[in-house]
Phi, psi and omega in degrees: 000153168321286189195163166281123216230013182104203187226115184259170182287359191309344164338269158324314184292297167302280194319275198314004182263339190304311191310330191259018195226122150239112191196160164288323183292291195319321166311318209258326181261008161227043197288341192279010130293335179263319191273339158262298173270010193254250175327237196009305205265336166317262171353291218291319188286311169311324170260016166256336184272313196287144169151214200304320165313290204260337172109134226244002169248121198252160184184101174277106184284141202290157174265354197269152175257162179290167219210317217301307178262014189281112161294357188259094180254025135346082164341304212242145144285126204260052193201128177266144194203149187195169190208152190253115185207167189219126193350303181270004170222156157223144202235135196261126173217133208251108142264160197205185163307306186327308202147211185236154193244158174221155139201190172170171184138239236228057190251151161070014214283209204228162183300327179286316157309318142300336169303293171348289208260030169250309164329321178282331201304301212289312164326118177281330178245052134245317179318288183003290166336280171311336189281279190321320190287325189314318172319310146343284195284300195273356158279328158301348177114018207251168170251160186215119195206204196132177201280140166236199193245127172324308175243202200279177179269165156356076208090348167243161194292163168298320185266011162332117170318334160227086199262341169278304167315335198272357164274028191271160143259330194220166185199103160233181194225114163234227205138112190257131172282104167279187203253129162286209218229355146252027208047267171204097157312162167321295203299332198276320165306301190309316189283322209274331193259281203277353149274335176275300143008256167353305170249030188253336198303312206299325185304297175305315147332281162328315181275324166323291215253011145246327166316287177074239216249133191252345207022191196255177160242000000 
């Protein structure tokens, strides 16, 4: 593609048909939807996006799922997803049936790196800090979730005053735009990714600078 041209509703339409068919023929009898307005137009909206702001590197993630430990053996994912990123972030974008998802923050990290942000929670002048920007953030409209722990982490008490954040594994901050009976326009997708970005920053911001380099798991 050209340039990024919306989400038409036919988008949409392709997911629900994966969910109720995820077979190789439906893919196969409808790959010119998938390689063009589904991936294509994913790609196309992500390399309008990448560059000084959000980090000058894209990455579209394969559709097919790994089978090998899976009990689910669903050939296809039923989300197409990718990500704008710069060494220290990567900025998140989902599309599905729902609509389009945007987030970022605190996924996955390596064991040292969560250790970091359970010190900083536990630090009274960094935690605070973080319970106001979460505050923030869901006031801006965003949801703020991620994988927790059932209980407390090792060693810390249960009735700990920010005892939610400290079962967090994860910290992400999004939001998803669902599709109108035309589906998701340019502008409205493009604006729905660099405004939730935006306003996930100050959260990441926090992690940047108590956290430092989080890697994956």
């Amino acid at each position: 593609m050209s340039g990024f041209a919306g989400f038409p509703p036919a988008v949409f339409a392709w997911f629900e048909g994966l969910e109720a068919d995820n077979s190789r023929e439906y893919v196969q009898r409808t790959r010119d939807v998938l390689d063009e307005q589904v991936r294509g137009g994913m790609e196309a909206l992500l390399d309008e996006l990448a560059g000084e702001e959000f980090g000058p590197m894209v990455k579209l993630f394969r559709q097919h799922r790994d089978l090998r430990f899976s009990r689910d053996k669903s050939p296809y994912k039923t989300r197409t997803y990718g990500l704008v990123s710069s060494p220290e972030r990567h900025h998140y974008a989902e599309l599905s049936a729902r609509g389009l998802y945007a987030g970022t923050g605190f996924y996955r990290p390596e064991r040292d790196a969560l250790a970091r942000f359970r010190d900083a929670v536990l630090d009274d002048s960094t935690g605070p800090e973080l319970e106001t920007l979460v505050a923030q953030a869901r006031a801006a409209g965003l949801e703020v979730e991620g994988a927790t722990l059932r209980s407390a982490p090792r060693g810390v008490d249960r009735d700990h005053p920010r005892i939610e954040l400290l079962r967090h594994t994860s910290l992400i901050a999004g939001r998803r735009l669902a599709p109108g009976r035309g589906g998701i326009a340019r502008e409205a997708a493009l604006g729905h990714l660099s405004d939730t970005w935006r306003a996930a920053g100050p959260l990441l911001g926090w992690v940047d600078r108590t956290v430092g380099a989080t890697g994956t798991g």
